[in-house]
N, C-alpha and C positions, 0 to 999 in steps of 0.2 A: 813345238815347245819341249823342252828339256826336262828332266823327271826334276833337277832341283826345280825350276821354274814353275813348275806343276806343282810340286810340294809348298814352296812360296804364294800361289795362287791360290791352296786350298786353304792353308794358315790364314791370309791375310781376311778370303771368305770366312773362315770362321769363325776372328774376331771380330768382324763389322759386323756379324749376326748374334752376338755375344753382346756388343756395344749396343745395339740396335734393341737386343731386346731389354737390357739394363737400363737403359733411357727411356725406356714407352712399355711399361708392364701394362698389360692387357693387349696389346697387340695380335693378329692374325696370321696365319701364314699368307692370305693375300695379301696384308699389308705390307709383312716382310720383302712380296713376291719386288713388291710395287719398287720398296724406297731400295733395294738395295741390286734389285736386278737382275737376280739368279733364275734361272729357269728351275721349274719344280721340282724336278730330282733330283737337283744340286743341292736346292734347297730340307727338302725333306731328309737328302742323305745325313745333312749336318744337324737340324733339327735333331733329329733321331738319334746322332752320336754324344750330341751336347746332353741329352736326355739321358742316354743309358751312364754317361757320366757323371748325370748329378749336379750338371751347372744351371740345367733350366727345368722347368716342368709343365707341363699343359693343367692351367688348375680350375678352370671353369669353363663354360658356351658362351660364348659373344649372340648377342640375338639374331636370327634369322632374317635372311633377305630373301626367300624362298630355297627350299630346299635344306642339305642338312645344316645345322647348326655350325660354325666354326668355333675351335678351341681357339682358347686365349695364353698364352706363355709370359711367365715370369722366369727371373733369376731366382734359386733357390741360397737364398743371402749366408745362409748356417752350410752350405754344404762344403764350401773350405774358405782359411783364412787368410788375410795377408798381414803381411808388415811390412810397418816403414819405419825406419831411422834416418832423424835430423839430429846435424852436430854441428852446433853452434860454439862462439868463439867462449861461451863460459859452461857449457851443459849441455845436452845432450837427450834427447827424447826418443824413443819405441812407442810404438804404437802399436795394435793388433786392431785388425779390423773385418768383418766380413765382407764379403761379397758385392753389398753393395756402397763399401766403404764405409760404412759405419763403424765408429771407435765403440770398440769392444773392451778396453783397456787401455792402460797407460805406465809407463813406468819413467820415469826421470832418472838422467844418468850423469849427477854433479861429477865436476872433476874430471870427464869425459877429458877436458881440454889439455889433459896431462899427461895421456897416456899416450904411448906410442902404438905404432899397428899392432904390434904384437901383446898390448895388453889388452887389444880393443876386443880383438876375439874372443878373450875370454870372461871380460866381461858385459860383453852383448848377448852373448852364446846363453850365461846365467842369468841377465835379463828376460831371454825369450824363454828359459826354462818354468820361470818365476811367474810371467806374463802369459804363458800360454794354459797352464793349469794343467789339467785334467783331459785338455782336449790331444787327439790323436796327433803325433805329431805328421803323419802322412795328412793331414789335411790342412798343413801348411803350403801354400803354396811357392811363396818366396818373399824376399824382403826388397822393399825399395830405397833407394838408399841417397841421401842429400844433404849435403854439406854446406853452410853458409860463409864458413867464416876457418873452420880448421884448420890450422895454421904450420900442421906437420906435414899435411901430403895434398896439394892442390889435384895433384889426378888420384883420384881413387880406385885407379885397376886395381894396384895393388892389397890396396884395405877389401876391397870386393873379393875378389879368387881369395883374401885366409877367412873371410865373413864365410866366402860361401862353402868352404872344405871344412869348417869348423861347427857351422849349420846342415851341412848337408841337403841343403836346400838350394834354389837360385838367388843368386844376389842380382840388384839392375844399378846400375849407376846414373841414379835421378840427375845429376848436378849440368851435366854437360854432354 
């Protein structure tokens, strides 16, 4: 296997344990072990990274089946944000959300449908400034990004790469 491939392999590992554990909070590392397949120290290594990270926590004991207790793992929902932007054919919406998707905020972007790419940047940029407050901007993590109806650029590379140099953050292109 090839270092990108391996790199690919441990990515893909460590969003299914990421996903895995955002869908079933209170879960075990033997349950982990079970649904997703890893052997233990594959397992552990990633647990352990997502932890020193901030995206998951061990927050209580699952009850005993003899012997010691097993921790239970959540997602830590506050410990960074997302966003997403829909632009539809009259307006336009941001969102901020934590972790485990829960809207955080809202901001409405009339007129959205008039602007070309090059005004979008700037007024999405002063959206998420408006919208994100007081919280760190390094605990953004990126914006998702979906178009229903916008009528100026049906591929959105383009609107993404100035979102995302103008944000300094990742843009994704939800749409397609």
């Amino acid at each position: 296997m090839g270092l990108l491939q391996s790199g690919k392999a441990l990515a893909e590992q460590a969003r299914a344990l990421y996903v895995t554990i955002r869908r079933q909070e209170g879960i075990t590392r033997q349950m982990l072990s079970d649904q997703l397949g890893l052997p233990a120290t594959t397992l552990n290594r990633a647990l352990d990274k997502q932890i020193r990270l901030g995206l998951i926590e061990e927050y209580d004991w699952a009850d005993s089946t003899g012997g010691r207790r097993p921790g239970l793992y959540r997602v830590v929902a506050d410990a960074r944000y997302l966003l997403g932007l829909h632009l539809g054919l009259e307006s336009g919406e941001l969102v901020l959300t934590d972790l485990l998707l829960r809207p955080l905020g809202r901001s409405l972007l009339p007129g959205i449908e008039t602007i070309l790419i090059e005004g979008l940047e700037k007024t999405v940029r002063q959206a998420v400034i408006d919208l994100a407050g007081e919280r760190a901007p390094d605990k953004l993590l990126g914006l998702g990004f979906n178009q229903s109806a916008w009528h100026l650029e049906p591929d959105l590379t383009a609107a993404c790469q100035a979102l995302q140099q103008a944000l300094g953050i990742p843009v994704m292109n939800l749409s397609g």
